[in-house]
C-alpha positions as CSV (number, residue, x, y, z in Angstrom):
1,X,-21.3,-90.7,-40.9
2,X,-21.8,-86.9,-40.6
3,X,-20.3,-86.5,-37.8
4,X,-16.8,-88.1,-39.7
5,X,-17.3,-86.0,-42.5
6,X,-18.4,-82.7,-41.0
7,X,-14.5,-83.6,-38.7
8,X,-13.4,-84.0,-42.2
9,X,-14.3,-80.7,-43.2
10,X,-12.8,-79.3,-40.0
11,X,-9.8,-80.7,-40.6
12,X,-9.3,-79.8,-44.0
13,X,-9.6,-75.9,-42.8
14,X,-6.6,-76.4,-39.9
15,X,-3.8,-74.1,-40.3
16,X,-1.7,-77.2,-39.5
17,X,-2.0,-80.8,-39.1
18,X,-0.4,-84.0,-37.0
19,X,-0.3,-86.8,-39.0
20,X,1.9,-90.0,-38.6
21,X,3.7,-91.7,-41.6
22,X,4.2,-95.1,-42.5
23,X,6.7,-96.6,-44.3
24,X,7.1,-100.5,-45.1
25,X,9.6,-101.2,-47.8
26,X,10.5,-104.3,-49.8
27,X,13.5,-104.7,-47.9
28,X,10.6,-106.1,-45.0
29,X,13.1,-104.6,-42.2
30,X,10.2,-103.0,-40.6
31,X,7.9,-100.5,-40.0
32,X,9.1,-96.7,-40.7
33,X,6.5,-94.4,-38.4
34,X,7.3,-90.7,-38.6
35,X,4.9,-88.5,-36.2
36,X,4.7,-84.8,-38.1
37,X,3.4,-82.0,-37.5
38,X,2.9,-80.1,-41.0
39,X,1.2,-76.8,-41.7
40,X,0.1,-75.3,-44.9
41,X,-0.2,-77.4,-48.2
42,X,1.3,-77.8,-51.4
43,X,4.3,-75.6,-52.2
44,X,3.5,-73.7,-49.0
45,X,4.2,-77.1,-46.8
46,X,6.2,-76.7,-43.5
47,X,7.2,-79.8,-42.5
48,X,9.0,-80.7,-38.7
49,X,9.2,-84.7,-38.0
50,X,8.2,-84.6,-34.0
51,X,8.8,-88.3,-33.7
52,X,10.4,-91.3,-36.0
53,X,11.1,-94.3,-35.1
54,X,11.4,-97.8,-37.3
55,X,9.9,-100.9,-35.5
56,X,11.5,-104.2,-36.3
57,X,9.6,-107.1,-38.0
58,X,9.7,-110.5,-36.2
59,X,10.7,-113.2,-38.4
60,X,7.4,-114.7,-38.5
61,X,6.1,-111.7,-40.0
62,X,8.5,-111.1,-42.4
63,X,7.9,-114.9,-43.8
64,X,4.6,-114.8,-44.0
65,X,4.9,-111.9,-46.6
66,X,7.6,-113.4,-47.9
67,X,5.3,-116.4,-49.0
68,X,2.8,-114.2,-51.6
69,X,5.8,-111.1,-52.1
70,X,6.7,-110.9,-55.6
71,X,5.0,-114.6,-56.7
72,X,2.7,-114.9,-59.7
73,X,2.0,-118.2,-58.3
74,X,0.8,-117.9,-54.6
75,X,-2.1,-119.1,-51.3
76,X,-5.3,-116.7,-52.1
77,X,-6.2,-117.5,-49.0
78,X,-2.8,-116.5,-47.5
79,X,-2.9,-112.7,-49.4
80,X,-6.6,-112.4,-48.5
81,X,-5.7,-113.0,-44.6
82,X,-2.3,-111.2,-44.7
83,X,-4.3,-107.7,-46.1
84,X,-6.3,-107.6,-42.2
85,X,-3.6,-108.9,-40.2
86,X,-1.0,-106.7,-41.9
87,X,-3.4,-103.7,-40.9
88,X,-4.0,-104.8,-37.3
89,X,0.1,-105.1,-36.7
90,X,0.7,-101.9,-38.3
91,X,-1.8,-100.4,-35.9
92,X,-0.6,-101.9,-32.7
93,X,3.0,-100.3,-33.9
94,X,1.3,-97.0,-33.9
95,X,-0.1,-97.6,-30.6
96,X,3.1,-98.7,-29.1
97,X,4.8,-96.0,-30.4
98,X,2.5,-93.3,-29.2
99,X,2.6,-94.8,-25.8
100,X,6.5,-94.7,-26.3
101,X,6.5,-90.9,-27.1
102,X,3.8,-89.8,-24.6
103,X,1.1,-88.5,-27.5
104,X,-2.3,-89.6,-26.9
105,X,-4.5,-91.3,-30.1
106,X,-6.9,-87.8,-30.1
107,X,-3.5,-85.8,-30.4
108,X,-3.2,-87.0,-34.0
109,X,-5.3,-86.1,-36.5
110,X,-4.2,-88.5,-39.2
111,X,-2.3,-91.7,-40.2
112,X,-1.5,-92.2,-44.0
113,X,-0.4,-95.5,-44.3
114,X,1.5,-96.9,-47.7
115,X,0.9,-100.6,-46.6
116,X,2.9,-103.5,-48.2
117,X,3.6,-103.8,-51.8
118,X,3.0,-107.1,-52.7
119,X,3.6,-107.0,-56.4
120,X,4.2,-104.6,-58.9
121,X,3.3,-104.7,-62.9
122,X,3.3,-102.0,-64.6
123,X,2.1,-102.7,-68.8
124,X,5.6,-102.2,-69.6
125,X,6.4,-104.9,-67.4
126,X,3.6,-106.9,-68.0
127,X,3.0,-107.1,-71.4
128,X,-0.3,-107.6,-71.2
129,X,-1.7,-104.7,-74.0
130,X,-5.4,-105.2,-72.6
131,X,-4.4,-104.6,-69.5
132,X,-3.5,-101.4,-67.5
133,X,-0.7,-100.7,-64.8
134,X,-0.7,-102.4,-61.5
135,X,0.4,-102.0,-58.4
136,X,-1.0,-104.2,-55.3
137,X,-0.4,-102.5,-51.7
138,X,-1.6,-104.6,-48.8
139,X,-2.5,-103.6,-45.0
140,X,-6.5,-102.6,-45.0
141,X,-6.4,-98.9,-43.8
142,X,-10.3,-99.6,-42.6
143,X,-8.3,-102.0,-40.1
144,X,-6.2,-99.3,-38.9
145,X,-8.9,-96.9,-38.1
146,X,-10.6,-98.6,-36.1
147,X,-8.2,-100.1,-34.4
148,X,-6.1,-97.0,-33.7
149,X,-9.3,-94.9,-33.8
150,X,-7.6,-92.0,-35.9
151,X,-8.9,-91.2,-39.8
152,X,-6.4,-93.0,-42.1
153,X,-5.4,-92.7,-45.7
154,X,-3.9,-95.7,-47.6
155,X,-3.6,-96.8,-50.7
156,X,-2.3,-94.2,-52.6
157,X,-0.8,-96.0,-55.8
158,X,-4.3,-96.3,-57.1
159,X,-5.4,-93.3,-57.9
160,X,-1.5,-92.7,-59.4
161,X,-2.4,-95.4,-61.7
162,X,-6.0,-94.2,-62.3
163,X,-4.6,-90.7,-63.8
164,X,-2.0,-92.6,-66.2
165,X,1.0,-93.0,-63.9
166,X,2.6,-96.5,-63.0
167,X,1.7,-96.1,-59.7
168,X,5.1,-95.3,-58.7
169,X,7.7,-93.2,-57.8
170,X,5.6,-91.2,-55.5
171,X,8.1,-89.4,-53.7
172,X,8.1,-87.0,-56.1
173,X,5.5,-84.8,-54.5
174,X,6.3,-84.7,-51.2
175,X,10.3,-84.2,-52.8
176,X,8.8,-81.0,-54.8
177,X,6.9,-79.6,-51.7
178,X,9.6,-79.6,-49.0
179,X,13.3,-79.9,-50.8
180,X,12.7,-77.8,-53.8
181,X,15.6,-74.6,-53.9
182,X,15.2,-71.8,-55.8
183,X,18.7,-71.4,-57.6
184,X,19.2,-75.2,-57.2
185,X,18.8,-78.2,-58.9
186,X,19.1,-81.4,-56.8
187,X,18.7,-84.9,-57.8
188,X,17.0,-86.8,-55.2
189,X,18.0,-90.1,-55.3
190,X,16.5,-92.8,-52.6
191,X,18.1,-96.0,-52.8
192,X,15.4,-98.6,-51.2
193,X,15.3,-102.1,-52.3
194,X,14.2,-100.5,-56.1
195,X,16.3,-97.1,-56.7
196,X,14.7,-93.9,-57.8
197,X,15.4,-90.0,-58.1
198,X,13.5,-87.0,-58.5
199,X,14.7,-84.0,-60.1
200,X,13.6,-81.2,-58.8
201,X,14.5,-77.8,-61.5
202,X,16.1,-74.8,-59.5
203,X,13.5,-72.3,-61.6
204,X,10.5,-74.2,-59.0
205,X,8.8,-75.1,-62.9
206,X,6.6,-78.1,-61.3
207,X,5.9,-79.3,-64.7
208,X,9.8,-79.6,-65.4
209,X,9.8,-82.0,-61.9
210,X,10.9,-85.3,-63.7
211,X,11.0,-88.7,-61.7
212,X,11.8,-92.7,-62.8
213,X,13.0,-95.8,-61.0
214,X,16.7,-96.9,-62.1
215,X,16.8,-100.5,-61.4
216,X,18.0,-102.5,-58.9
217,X,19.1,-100.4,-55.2
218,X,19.6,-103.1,-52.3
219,X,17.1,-106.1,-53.6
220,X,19.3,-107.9,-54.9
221,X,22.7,-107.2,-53.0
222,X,20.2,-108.2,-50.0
223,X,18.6,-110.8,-51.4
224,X,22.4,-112.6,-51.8
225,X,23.9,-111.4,-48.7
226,X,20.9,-113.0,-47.0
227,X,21.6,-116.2,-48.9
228,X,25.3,-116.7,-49.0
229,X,26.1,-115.1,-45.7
230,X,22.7,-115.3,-43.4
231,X,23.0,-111.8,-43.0
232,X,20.1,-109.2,-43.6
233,X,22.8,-106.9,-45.6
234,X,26.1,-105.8,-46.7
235,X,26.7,-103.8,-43.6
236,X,29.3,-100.6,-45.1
237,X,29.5,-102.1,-47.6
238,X,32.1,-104.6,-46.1
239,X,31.7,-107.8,-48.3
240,X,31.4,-106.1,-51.5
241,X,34.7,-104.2,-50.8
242,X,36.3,-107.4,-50.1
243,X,35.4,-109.3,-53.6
244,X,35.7,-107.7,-57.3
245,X,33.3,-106.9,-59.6
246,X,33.2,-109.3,-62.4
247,X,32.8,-107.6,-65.8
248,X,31.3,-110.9,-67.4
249,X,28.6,-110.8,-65.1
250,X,27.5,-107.2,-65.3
251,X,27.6,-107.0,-68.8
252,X,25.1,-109.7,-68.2
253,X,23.0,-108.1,-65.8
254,X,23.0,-105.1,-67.6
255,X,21.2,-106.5,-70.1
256,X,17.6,-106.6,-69.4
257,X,14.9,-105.0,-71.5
258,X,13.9,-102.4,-68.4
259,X,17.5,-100.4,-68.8
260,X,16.6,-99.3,-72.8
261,X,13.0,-98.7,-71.9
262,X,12.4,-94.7,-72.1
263,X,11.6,-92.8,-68.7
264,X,9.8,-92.5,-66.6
265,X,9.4,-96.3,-65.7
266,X,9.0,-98.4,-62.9
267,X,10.2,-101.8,-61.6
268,X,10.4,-103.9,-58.4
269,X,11.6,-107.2,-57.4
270,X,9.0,-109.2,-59.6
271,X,12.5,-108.5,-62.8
272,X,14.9,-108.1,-60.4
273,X,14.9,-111.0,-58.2
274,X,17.3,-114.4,-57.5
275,X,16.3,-115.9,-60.8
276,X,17.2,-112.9,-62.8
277,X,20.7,-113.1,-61.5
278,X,20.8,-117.0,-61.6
279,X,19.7,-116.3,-65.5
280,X,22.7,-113.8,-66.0
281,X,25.3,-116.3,-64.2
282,X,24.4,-119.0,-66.8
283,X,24.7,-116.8,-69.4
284,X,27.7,-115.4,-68.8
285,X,29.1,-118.5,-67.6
286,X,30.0,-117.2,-64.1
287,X,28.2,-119.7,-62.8
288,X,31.0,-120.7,-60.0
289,X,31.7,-117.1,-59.3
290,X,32.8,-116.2,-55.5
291,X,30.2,-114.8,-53.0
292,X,32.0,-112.3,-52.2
293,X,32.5,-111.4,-56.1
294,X,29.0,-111.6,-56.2
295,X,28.1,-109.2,-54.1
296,X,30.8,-106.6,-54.9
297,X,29.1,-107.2,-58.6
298,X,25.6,-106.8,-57.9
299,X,27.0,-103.4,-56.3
300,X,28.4,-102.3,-58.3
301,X,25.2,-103.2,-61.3
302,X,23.2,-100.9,-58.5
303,X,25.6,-98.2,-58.8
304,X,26.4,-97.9,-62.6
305,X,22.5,-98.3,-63.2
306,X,21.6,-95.9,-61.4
307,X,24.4,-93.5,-62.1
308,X,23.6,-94.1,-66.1
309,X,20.0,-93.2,-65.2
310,X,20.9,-89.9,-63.7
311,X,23.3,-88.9,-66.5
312,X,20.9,-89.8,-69.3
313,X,18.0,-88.1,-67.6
314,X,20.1,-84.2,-67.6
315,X,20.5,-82.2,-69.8
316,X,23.6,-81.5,-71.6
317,X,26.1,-79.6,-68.9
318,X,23.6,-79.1,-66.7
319,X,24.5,-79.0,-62.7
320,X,22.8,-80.3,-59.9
321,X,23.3,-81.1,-56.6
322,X,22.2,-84.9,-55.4
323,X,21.0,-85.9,-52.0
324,X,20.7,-89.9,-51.2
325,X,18.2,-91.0,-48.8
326,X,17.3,-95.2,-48.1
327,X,19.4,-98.0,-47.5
328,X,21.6,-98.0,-50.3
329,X,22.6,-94.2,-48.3
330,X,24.3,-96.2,-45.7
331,X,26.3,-98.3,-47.6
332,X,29.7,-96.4,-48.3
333,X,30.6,-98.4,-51.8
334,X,27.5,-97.8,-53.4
335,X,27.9,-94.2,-52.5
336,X,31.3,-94.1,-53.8
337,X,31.1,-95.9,-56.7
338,X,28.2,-93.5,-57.7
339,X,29.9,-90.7,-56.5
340,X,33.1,-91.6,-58.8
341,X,31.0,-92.5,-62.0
342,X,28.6,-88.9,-61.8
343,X,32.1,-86.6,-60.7
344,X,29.7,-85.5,-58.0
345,X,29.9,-85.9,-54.1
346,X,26.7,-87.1,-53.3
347,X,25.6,-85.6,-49.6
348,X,22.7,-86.8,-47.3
349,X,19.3,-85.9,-47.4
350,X,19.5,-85.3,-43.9
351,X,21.2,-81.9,-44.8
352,X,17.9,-81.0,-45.8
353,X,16.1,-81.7,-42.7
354,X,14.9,-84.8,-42.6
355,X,16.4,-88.0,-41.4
356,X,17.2,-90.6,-44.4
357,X,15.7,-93.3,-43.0
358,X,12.1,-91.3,-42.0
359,X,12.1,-89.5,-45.4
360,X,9.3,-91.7,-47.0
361,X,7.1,-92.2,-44.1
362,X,7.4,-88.4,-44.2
363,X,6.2,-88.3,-47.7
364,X,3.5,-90.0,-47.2
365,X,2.1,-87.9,-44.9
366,X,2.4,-85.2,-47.2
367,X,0.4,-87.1,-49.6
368,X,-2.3,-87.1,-46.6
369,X,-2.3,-83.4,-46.0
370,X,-2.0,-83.1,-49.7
371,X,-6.1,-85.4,-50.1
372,X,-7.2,-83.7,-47.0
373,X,-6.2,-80.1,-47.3
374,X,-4.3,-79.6,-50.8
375,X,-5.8,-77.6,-53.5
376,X,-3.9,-78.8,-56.5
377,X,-0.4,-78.6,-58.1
378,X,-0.1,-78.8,-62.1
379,X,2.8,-80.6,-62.8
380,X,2.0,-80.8,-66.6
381,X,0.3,-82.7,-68.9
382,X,3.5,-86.0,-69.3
383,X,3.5,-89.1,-68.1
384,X,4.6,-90.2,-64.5
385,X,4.1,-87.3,-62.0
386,X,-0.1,-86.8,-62.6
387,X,-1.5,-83.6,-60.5
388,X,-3.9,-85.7,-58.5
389,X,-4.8,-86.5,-55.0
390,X,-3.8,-89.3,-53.9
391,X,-5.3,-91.9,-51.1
392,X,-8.6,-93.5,-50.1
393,X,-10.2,-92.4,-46.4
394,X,-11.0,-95.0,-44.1
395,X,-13.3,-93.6,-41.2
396,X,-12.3,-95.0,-37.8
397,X,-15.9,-95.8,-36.5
């Protein structure tokens, strides 16, 4: 055990640091791995992605989450051995894909692994006034370790939760250290299967950095498109363009007690899922609508939610700039549609230097240089973005 903690120490002094990234949304596409080499810490990070690459779930795999993900009901014994095996995949990825780039295990110095959310309750959500926030990440990072034999940091929604936060967004730090402007404000807006933004203030005030989920991003247009047209997604965007939004329906959708809760809050799929959008149908007695209206619907609930969200969040005749990054980046209505209702063209995150679709695997590893080397950011004393450090440390032998 010294000898781990005394390489700890070591570490921790390192002008700079490779540390791989990984990413597993609740989209269950796959695994996002980002090898990076980062130097510095906090507002003084310098980040380069050396390596990215997204490895495809088999369908197996994908069902077998699919059995306990989002379910208040489920197997115990299924969740208990899906937390090992979920660790033990994700490390043969990383091995596959360090063979793949020619990078040797004891070339990397870290991996900080997000796992699998599995469910997601916030009190808000839950109701439950004896009870805090919640968040449940699966894939044991002790697993990883050992199997990969580099140190590993997971589960980093805990300590979130600990300090007073909801255990989500968490982008927000790693969006503050390496996008932040000085002269600019940007809107950071990741669209995933749940849609978020940070705002990140052109003055570089860390305790004016604000950060909420919206609502629905691609959970539930996927969710449909997966159900009505076996397809994994609305590729551009193409059925949705082809149907029309029915207003019936979104008025329905619309009205859910997360949209008139205050910010910052959090969601997932556990609101937002099938029956929530069965519910609205019968409601707004759209029950025979088209598929195709469907899905342009749902789109277009996605886009005015989250476009609502931004709005409400400014200030009065403030400007900003916004930079998408996710899913919901590549489909060209959603973009529009958002694009139209802000009076803004919203541009890539990739202008920035990262990729779009390795952006969260990289911010995870800064969350991992952040518990290793970091020294502290105040972001002030509010609700949602807590100055902590984030991520428990799993030894690999």
């Amino acid at each position: 055990m010294k000898e781990h903690v005394e390489k700890l120490y070591v570490l921790s002094r390192k002008p700079s640091r490779r540390i791989i990234g990984l990413m597993s949304g609740t989209s269950l596409d796959g695994l996002d791995v980002a090898l990076c080499h980062v130097q510095g810490s906090g507002p003084e990070t310098a980040l380069q992605v050396e390596h990215f690459k997204t490895v495809s779930y088999e369908d197996d795999f994908r069902n077998a989450v699919r059995e306990i993900f989002a379910k208040r009901q489920i197997d115990f014994q299924h969740l208990c051995l899906l937390n090992p095996f979920i660790g033990l995949q994700h490390a043969q990825m990383i091995l596959g894909c360090l063979a793949e780039w020619g990078v040797d295990t004891n070339e990397v110095d870290l991996i900080a692994s997000h796992g699998q959310t599995v469910f997601h309750a916030p009190q808000k959500q839950h109701g439950l006034p004896n009870f805090p926030n919640a968040t449940l990440q699966i894939g044991d990072g002790d697993h990883i370790a050992v199997k990969t034999g580099i140190l590993t940091v997971s589960d980093f929604r805990q300590k979130h939760i600990a300090a007073g936060g909801e255990g989500a967004p968490l982008a927000v730090y790693g969006d503050y250290f390496l996008f932040s402007k000085k002269g600019e404000n940007r809107v950071l807006l990741n669209m995933g299967g749940i849609a978020n933004f940070t705002f990140l203030p052109g003055n570089l005030d860390a305790a004016l950095v604000f950060t909420t989920d919206t609502g629905p991003g691609n959970t539930l247009i996927d969710a449909f498109t997966r159900q009505l047209f076996g397809k994994p997604f609305d590729e551009n965007g193409n059925i949705a363009s082809s149907g029309s939004v029915d207003q019936a329906l979104l008025g329905a959708l619309k009205d859910a007690p997360f949209f008139v809760q205050s910010f910052p809050k959090t969601t997932g799929p556990e609101v937002f899922s099938v029956n929530y959008v069965e519910e609205a149908k019968k409601r707004s007695g759209r029950t025979s609508i088209s598929s195709a209206d469907l899905i342009a619907t749902l789109t277009r609930f996605s886009a005015e939610t989250i476009s609502e969200a931004i709005r409400s969040a400014m200030s009065e005749g403030e400007t900003f700039e916004i930079y998408a990054s996710g899913g919901g980046a590549h489909n060209p209505v959603l973009m529009e549609v958002i694009g139209n209702l802000l009076g803004l063209n919203i541009r890539l995150i990739n202008e920035l230097g990262v990729a779009g679709d390795a952006k969260e695997a990289v911010l995870f590893a800064v969350l991992a240089n952040e518990a290793i080397a970091g020294e502290g950011t105040y972001f002030g004393e509010r609700k949602g973005v807590p100055g902590v450090s984030m991520g428990k440390i799993s030894f690999p032998g």
